[in-house]
Biotite code that builds the C-alpha atoms (Angstrom):
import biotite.structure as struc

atoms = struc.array([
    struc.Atom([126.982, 51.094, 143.547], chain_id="A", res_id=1, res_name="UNK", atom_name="CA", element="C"),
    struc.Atom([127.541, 52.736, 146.814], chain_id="A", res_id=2, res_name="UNK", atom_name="CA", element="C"),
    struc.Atom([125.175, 52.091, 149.496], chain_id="A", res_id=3, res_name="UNK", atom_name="CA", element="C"),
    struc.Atom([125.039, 55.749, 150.993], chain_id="A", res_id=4, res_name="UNK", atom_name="CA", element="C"),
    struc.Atom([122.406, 56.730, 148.841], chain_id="A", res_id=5, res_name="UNK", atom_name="CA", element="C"),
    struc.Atom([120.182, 54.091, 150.190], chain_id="A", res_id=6, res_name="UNK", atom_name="CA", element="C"),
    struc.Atom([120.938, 54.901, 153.933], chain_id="A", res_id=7, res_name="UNK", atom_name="CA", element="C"),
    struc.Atom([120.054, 58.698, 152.534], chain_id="A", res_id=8, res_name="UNK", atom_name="CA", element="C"),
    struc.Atom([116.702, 57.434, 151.095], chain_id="A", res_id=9, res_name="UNK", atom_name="CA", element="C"),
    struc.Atom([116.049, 55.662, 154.657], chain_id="A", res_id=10, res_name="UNK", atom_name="CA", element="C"),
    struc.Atom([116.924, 58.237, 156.563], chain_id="A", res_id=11, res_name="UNK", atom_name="CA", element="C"),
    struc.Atom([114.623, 60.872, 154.680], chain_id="A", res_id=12, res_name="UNK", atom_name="CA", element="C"),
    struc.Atom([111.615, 58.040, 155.089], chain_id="A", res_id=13, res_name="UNK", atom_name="CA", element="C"),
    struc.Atom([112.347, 57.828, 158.600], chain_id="A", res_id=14, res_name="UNK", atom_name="CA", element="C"),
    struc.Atom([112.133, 61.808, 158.942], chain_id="A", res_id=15, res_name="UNK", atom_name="CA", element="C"),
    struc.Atom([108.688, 61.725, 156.919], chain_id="A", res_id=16, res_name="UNK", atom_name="CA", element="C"),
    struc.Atom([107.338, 59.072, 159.452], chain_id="A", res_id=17, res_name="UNK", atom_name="CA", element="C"),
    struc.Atom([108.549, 60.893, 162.395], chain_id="A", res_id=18, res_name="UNK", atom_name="CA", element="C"),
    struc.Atom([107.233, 64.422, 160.906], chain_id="A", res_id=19, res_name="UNK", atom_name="CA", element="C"),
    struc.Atom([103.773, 62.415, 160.711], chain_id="A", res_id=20, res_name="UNK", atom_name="CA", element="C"),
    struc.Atom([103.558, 61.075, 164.158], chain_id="A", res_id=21, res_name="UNK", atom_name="CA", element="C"),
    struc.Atom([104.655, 64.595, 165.480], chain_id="A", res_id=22, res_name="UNK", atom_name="CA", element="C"),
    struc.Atom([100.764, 65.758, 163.900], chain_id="A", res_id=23, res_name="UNK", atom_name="CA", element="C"),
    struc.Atom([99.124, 62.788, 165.484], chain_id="A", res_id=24, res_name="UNK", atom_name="CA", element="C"),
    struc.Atom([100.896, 63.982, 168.481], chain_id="A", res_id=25, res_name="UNK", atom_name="CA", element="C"),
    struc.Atom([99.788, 67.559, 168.381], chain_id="A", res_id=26, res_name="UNK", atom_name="CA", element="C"),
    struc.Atom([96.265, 66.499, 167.438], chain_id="A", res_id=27, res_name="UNK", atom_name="CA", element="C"),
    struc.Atom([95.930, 65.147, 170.558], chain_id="A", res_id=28, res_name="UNK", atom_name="CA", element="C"),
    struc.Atom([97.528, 68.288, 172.404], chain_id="A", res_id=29, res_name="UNK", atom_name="CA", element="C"),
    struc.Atom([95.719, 70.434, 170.864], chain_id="A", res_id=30, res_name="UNK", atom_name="CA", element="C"),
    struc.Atom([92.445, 68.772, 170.851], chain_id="A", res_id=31, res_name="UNK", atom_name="CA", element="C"),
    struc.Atom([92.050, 68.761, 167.008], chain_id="A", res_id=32, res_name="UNK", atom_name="CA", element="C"),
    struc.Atom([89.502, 66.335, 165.621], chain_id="A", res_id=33, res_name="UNK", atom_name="CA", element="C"),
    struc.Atom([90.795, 64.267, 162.980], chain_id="A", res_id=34, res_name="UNK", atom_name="CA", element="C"),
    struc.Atom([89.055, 65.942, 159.369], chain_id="A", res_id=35, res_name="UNK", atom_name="CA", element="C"),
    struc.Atom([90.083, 69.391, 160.748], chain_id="A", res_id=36, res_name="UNK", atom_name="CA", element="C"),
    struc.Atom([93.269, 71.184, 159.293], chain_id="A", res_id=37, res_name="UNK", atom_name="CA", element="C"),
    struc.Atom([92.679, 74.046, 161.270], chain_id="A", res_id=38, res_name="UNK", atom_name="CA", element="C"),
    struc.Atom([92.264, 75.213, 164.672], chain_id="A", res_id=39, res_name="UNK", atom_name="CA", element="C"),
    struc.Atom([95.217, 76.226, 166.063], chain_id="A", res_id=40, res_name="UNK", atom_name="CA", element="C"),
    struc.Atom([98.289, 77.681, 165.003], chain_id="A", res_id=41, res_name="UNK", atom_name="CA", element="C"),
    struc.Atom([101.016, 75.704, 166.770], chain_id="A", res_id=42, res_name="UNK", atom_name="CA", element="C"),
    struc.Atom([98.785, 72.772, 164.892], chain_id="A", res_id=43, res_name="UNK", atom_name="CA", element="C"),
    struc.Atom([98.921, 74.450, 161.268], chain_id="A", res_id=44, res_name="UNK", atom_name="CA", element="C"),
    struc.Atom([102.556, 74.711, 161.987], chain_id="A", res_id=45, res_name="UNK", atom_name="CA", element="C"),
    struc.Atom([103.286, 70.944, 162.650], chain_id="A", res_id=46, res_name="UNK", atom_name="CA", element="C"),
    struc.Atom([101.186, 69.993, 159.673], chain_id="A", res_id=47, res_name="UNK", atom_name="CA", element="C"),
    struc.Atom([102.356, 71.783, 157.084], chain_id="A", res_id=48, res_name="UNK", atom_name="CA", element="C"),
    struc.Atom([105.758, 70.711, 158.287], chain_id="A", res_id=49, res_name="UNK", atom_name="CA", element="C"),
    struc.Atom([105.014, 67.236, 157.489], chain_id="A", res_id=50, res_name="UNK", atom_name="CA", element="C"),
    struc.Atom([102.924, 67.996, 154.334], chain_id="A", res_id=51, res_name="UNK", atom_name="CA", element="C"),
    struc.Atom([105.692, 70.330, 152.553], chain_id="A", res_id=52, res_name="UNK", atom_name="CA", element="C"),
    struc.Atom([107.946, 67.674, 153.129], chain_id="A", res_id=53, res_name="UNK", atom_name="CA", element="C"),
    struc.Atom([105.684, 65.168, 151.597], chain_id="A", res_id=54, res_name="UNK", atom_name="CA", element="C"),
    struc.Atom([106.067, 67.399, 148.876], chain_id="A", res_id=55, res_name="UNK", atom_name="CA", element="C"),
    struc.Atom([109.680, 67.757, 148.644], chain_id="A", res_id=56, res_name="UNK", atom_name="CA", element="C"),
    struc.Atom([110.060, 64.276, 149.394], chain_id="A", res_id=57, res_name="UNK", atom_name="CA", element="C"),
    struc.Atom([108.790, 63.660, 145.679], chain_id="A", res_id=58, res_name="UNK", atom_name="CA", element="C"),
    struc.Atom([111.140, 65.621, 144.048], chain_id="A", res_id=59, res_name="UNK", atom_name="CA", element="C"),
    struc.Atom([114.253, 64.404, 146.232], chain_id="A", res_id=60, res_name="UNK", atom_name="CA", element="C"),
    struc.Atom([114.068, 61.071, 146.119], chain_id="A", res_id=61, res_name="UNK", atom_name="CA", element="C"),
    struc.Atom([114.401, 60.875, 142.342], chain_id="A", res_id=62, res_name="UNK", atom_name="CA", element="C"),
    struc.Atom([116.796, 63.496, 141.826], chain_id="A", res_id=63, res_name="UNK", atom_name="CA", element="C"),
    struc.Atom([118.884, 62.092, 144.161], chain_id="A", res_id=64, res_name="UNK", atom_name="CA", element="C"),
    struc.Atom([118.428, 58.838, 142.694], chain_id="A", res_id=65, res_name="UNK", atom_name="CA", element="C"),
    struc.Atom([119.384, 60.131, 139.287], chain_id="A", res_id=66, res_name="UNK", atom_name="CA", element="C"),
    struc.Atom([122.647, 62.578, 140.790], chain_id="A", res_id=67, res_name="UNK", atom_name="CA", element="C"),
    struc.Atom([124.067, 58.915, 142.591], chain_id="A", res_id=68, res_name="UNK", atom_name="CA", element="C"),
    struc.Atom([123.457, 56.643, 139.376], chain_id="A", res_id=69, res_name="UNK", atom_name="CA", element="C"),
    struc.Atom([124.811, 59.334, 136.637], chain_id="A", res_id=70, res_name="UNK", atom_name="CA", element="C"),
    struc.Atom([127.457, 61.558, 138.766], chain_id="A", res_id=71, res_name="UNK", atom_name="CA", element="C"),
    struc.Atom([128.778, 60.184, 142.267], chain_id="A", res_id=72, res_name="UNK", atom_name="CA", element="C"),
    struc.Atom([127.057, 57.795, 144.770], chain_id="A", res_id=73, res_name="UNK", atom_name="CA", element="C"),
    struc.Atom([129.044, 59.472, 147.462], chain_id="A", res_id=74, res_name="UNK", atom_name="CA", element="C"),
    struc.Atom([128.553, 63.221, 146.327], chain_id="A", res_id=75, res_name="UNK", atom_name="CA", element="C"),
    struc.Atom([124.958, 62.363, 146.077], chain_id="A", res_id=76, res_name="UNK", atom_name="CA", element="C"),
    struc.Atom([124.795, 61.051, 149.571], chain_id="A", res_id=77, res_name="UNK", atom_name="CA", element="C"),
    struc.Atom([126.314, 64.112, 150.997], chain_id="A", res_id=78, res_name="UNK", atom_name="CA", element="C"),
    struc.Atom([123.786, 66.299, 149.535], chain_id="A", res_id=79, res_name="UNK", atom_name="CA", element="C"),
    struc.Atom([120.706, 64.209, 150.849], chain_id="A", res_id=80, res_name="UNK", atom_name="CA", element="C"),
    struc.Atom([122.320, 64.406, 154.369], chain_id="A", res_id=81, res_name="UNK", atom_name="CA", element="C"),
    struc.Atom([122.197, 68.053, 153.910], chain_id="A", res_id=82, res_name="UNK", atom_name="CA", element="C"),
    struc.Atom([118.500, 68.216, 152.664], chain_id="A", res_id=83, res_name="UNK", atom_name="CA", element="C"),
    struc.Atom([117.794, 66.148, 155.386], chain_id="A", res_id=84, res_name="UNK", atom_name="CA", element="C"),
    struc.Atom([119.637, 68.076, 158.166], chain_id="A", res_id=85, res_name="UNK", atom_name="CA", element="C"),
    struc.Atom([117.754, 70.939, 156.171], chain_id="A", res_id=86, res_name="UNK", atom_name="CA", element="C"),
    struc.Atom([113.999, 69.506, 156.884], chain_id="A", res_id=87, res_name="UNK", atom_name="CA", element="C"),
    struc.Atom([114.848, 68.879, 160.598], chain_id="A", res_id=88, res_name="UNK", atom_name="CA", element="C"),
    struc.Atom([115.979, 72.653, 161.204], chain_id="A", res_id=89, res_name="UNK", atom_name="CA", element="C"),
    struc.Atom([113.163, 72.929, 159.242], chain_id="A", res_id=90, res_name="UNK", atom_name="CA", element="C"),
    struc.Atom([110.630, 71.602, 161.910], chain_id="A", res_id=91, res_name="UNK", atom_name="CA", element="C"),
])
């Protein structure tokens, strides 16, 4: 097995835990108190950054898990790069 789809699976982990600091970070700029989801726009905007990609990141990871084991490691790989590249134009 190629290891591509495991430096895919990193990388997308490492986007998620960047995505998350970046809404502890605006928290602070924007003065919003930890329980609160709302507040300020810019805020909402960070947040649900991090939280649809939460989402997506539950679908991805399996599927391109599944494409790598039963079709092509390396084909597989290049599509994660591009969700990934996808997310960060994203936010």
């Amino acid at each position: 097995m190629s290891p591509y789809p495991s430096l895919v699976t990193v990388s997308a982990l490492l986007l998620y835990f960047i995505v998350t600091i970046n809404v502890g970070r605006a928290r602070y700029k924007y003065q919003i108190p930890v329980p609160q989801t709302t507040g300020n726009v810019d805020f909402e905007r960070v947040l649900r950054v991090q939280q649809n990609t939460l989402e997506q990141l539950a679908l991805f990871l399996p599927a391109l898990w599944l494409f790598s084991i039963y079709v092509s490691p390396v084909w597989g790989s290049v599509l994660g790069t591009t969700w990934i590249i996808g997310r960060i134009a994203y936010a």
